[in-house]
C-alpha positions, -999 to +999 in steps of 0.1 A: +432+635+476+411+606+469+442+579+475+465+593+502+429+593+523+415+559+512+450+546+514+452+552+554+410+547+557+416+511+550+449+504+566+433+509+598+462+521+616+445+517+649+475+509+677+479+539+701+516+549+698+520+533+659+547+548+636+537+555+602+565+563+573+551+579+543+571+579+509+566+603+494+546+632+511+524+625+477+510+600+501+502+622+525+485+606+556+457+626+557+454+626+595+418+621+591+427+584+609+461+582+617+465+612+635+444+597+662+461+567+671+500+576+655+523+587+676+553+594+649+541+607+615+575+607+586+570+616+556+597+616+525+600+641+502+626+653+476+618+690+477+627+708+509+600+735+504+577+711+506+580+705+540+552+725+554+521+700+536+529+670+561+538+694+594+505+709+583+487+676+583+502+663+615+537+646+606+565+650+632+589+646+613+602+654+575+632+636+560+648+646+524+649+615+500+687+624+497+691+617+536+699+580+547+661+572+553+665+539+567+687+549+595+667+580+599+633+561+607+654+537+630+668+566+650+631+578+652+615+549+664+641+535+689+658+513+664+621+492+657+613+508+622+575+519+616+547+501+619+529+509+590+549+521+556+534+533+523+556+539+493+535+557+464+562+563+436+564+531+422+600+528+418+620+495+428+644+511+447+620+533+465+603+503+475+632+482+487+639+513+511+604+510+522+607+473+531+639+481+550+620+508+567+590+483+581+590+470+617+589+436+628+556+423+624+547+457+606+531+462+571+544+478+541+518+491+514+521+497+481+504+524+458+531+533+436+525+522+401+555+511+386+562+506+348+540+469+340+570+444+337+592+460+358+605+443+388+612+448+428+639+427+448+621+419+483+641+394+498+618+365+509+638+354+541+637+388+554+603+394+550+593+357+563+613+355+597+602+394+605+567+389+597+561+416+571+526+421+555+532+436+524+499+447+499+487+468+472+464+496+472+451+503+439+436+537+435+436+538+473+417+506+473+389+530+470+352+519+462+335+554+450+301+541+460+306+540+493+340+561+501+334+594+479+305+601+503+327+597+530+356+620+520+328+652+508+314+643+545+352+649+562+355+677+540+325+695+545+329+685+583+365+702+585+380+670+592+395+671+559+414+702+550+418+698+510+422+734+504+456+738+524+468+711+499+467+734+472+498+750+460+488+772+431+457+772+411+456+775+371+433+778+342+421+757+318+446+771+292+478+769+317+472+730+319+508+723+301+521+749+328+509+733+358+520+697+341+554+708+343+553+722+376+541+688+385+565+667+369+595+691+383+580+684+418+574+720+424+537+712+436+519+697+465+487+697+448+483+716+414+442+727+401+429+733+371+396+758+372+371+757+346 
């Protein structure tokens, strides 16, 4: 909960009509931000059943991971590619789709952790003559002081609706249960009750 929001709190997608590419739907876009200014909403996701989290949460549209995702988002933004991208797996070739994925001019941001030492191809040229601001978002770039407040706030408000992200709920001794349902990707958002 905490990244996905603070990830799109601080990239301030703020241009009426922006496109917004999210990789995988563990990212989200909490439309707490972007809904209000995006006019296309894509998410990625490798498990079809998923697909209801983003439409939920104001995505218009829902591609499969095994789909050709670059030519997808260029068909739905008129050949431009989104404005804002966020990748949040952390793997290279994830990433490198990302990139290819990014408008002109647009931004690509980073919250996947991959393994330390491992490496991503971005090819400088490319990202030079089309103007790409990539960056990182550790932890959502997220500073508790001030942004936990904010997020109990939009969820006491209604304006954030945490409890629709919750696919199944599990006790304290089902934790190696609901670890493998999250590791097989059968779960938006597993939670352990104590």
């Amino acid at each position: 909960m905490t990244i996905g929001t603070a990830i799109v709190a601080s990239t301030k997608v703020r241009r009426t009509g922006a496109s917004v590419l999210s990789q995988p739907l563990r990212a989200r876009l909490r439309t707490v931000r972007v809904g209000k200014t995006a006019s296309q909403i894509i998410t990625v996701d490798a498990e079809p059943k998923k697909r209801f989290v983003p439409q939920h949460f104001g995505a218009t549209s829902f591609l499969l991971n095994s789909d050709d995702v670059v030519a997808a988002v260029m068909d739905h933004t008129q050949g431009r590619g989104a404005d804002h991208v966020f990748e949040a797996i952390g793997i290279a070739k994830v990433q490198e789709q990302a990139l290819a994925c990014v408008r002109p001019g647009g931004t690509l941001t980073l919250a996947g952790l991959a393994p330390m030492g491992s490496t991503t191809n971005f090819p400088s040229a490319v990202i030079a003559r089309k103007e790409i601001t990539i960056k990182g978002s550790y932890y959502g770039s997220v500073n508790a002081q001030r942004d936990f407040p904010m997020l109990v706030d939009l969820y006491a408000s209604g304006r954030l609706d945490l409890d629709a992200m919750v696919t199944k709920r599990y006790s304290l001794d089902q934790i190696n249960e609901a670890f493998a349902a999250m590791m097989r990707g059968e779960l938006s958002r597993g939670v352990i009750i104590l």
